[in-house]
Steps between C-alpha positions, in 0.01 A plus 500: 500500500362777675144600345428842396292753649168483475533093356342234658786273660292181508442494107834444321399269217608347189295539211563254213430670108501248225696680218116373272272803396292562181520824337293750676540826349176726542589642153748518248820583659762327715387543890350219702565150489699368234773239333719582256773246296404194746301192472327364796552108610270323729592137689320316671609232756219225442605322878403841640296682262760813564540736241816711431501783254779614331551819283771381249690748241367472139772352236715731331485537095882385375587622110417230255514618167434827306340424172514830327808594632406802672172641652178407309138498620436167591194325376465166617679154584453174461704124521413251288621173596453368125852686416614563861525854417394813640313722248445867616361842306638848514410773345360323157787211490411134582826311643589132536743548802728810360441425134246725282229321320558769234105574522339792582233548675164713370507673842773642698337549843276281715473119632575236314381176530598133494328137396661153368362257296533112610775296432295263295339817271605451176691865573688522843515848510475833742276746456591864577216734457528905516127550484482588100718173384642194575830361467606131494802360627593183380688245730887613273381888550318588194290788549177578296312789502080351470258796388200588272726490240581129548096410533257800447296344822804533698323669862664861501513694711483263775516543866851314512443197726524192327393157583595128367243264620453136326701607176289817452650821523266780622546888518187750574370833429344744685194490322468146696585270229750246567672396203623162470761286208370196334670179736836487430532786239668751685486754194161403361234766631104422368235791533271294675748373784385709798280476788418807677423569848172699561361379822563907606501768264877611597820561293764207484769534662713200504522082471650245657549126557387338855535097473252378243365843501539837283415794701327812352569836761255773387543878659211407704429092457692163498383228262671159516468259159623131455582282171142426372675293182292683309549654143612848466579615838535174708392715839164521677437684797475376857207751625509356856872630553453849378562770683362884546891613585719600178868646460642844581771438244650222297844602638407416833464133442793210543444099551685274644412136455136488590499849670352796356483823650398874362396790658122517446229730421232444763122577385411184601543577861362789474789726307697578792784562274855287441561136682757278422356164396604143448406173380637167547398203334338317830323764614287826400630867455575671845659851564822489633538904530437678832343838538815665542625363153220623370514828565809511291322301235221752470764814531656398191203561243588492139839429580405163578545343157895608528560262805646184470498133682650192506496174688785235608598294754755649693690404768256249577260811473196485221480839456295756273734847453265804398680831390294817532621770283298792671594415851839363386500210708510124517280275671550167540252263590651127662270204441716300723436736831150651348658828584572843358863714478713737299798463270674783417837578290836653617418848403162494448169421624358224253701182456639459156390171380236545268464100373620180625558152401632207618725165349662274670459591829639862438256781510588811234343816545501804242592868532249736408787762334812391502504205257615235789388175557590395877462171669310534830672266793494429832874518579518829336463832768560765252331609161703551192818515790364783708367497812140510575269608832280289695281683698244366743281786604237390860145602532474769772518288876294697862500158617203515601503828743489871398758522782859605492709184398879482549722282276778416723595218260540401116541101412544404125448113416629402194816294373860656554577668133747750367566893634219640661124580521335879549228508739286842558150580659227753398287614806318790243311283270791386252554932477849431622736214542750600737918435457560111440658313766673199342517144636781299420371206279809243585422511896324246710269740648392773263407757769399847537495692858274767589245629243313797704161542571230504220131493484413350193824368275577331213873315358681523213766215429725547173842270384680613204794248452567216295376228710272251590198655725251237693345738804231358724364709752620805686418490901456835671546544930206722552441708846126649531459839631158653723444761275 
């Protein structure tokens, strides 16, 4: 091939660009570098020590059930492997599969939350809380509404989360007092049952369990408390493990296992605003969020306590899902490949799935409006039976020279699939993506010719079909110009 005027002859070259990136937007909208509806895979050959990285299409959400039978606000979801059942709330309706529990709840909006008690309590029960009662579900689905009116020291409000931990059950207020059951009572509440935590001088904000651990997130501190076996509250505080880092909103917090994460309030490095956080049981708290997730973190303000998160395993993924109302938009954060990327919906920006659960291998995820419960699997390529976009968006490429560069060829690698793939460049700073050329996905050599000449330019890649994606790298023939 001839080179073009003004192009260096002797250059030609093939540049190889893993399909890997982190998020990189410098603020809050949807140029630069980014990922949306994948998951990114990493091998490594241990003869070698090669690595190959793969961006792989998300699962698709496939209809499960629909509880209410029509669209409801869903609330929360959990499967409790006492019953084999999966319990969800909408609107203010607690259901055993698709059956009604005939109760209603005290609230008709916000999270609710989920605890069992052991199979050897004298009680086997689940414990839905709305955050002003409780309800308990026995093992034959027999729903009881638990309030002051039951025992004048029942803890209302509460914050919601509750907590079973060595047949106690505990619940908290924001005043910092966490309210605990006498062992084994489920229903007996005592006025002097509490501990509170007052290391800082914060606002509660929510509780949970960590191993042999009960964890107390202030709006500015963490306090962490084990089983004492003393009267009253059995708790005492572990000083050494507290923390000067607290909780942006209870909302924002989902476990999985031994894994906690939450997006943070920061004055203890200096109040530099939102982080996300985690903890897992072998090791310390550590920020998993990168400056470019926080910046929509911090852009949210008081909407903030209307986002919502869960964790699962997905996919072989561990993931934590956060949904921002402001910005509208999901970010998911993979354990697996400690990396950032973006789900979004059909028709919209934010994914739907507002809670998740998981039994018997099958992960079930819940729709914010629309009163559906899907299940989330691999060999699914659509959600709810519609097509859905991947779209792998580049960092801007000068390779290295402010010089002319001329594409004179376009290599995808990435397993043969269905239909084709859209490819288009933006040489303007992500102002404009120009007209789509389209690669067909079931050839042996997914190729693009000439590309044109380009300073500084960055790719789009998008595939809407119902199909398997695994894409690994795109290689680029690059001529260098002298000026």
């Amino acid at each position: 091939m001839a080179a073009q005027a003004g192009f260096q002859q002797d250059f030609p070259s093939t540049v190889d660009i893993p399909l890997a990136g982190v998020p990189l937007q410098r603020g809050t909208g949807t140029v630069d570098q980014r990922s949306v509806n994948i998951l990114y895979e990493t091998y490594v050959n241990p003869i070698t020590g090669g690595k190959t990285f793969y961006a792989v299409k998300r699962p698709g959400l496939a209809n499960s059930t629909q509880p209410p039978a029509g669209a409801a606000t869903g609330r929360g979801l959990y499967a409790w492997g006492a019953t084999g059942k999966i319990y969800s709330v909408f609107n203010n309706k607690i259901y055993s599969g698709t059956t009604d529990l005939t109760v209603t709840l005290a609230a008709s909006s916000g999270r609710c939350w989920f605890a069992e008690s052991g199979a050897g309590s004298s009680a086997q029960i689940l414990i839905v809380s709305d955050g002003t009662d409780s309800y308990h579900i026995t093992t034959s689905d027999v729903a009881t509404q638990i309030d002051e009116t039951d025992d004048a020291q029942y803890p209302t409000p509460n914050l919601g989360p509750v907590v079973f931990y060595d047949d106690y059950i505990f619940q908290a207020k924001s005043n910092g007092e966490i309210w605990n059951t006498e062992p084994d009572a489920f229903t007996s509440w005592v006025g002097t049952n509490f501990k509170s935590a007052q290391m800082y001088g914060d606002d509660l904000e929510a509780i949970a369990r960590l191993k042999d651990m009960v964890v107390a997130f202030g709006k500015a501190s963490t306090e962490f408390f084990f089983n004492n076996g003393t009267t009253n509250s059995p708790l005492l505080r572990i000083p050494a493990n507290a923390m000067q880092l607290g909780m942006a909103t209870k909302n924002s917090l989902a476990q999985a296992g031994d894994t906690l994460v939450w997006v943070a309030e920061a004055p203890g490095v200096g109040d530099g605003g939102r982080q996300v956080w985690a903890i897992e049981a072998s090791r310390n708290g550590f920020r998993i969020s990168t400056p470019a997730i926080e910046r929509f973190l911090n852009a949210e303000t008081t909407s903030m306590s209307s986002c919502t998160a869960w964790m699962e395993t997905v996919a072989g993924h561990l993931i934590y899902v956060l949904n921002l109302s402001s910005a509208n938009r999901t970010f998911v954060y993979d354990f697996t490949s400690k990396s950032w990327t973006e789900w979004s919906a059909i028709t919209a920006i934010k994914f739907p799935g507002i809670a998740a659960t998981s039994l018997n291998g099958t992960v079930y995820v819940q729709d914010a409006t629309n009163g559906r419960i899907y299940t989330l699997l691999p060999t699914t390529y659509q959600d709810s039976g519609s097509n859905f976009t991947v779209t792998l968006q580049t960092d801007k490429y000068d390779f290295g020279t402010p010089m002319a560069k001329f594409q004179h060829g376009f290599w995808l690698i990435g397993d043969n699939t269905t239909s084709t793939i859209n490819v288009s460049e933006a040489d303007d700073d992500y102002t404009t993506f120009n007209t789509a050329r389209t690669i067909d996905m079931t050839a042996t050599r997914k190729y693009l010719g000439m590309g044109g000449m380009f300073f500084q330019r960055a790719y789009q890649i998008t595939y809407t079909q119902n199909a398997a994606l695994r894409l690994e790298k795109m290689v680029l023939g690059i001529d260098v110009g002298n000026g």
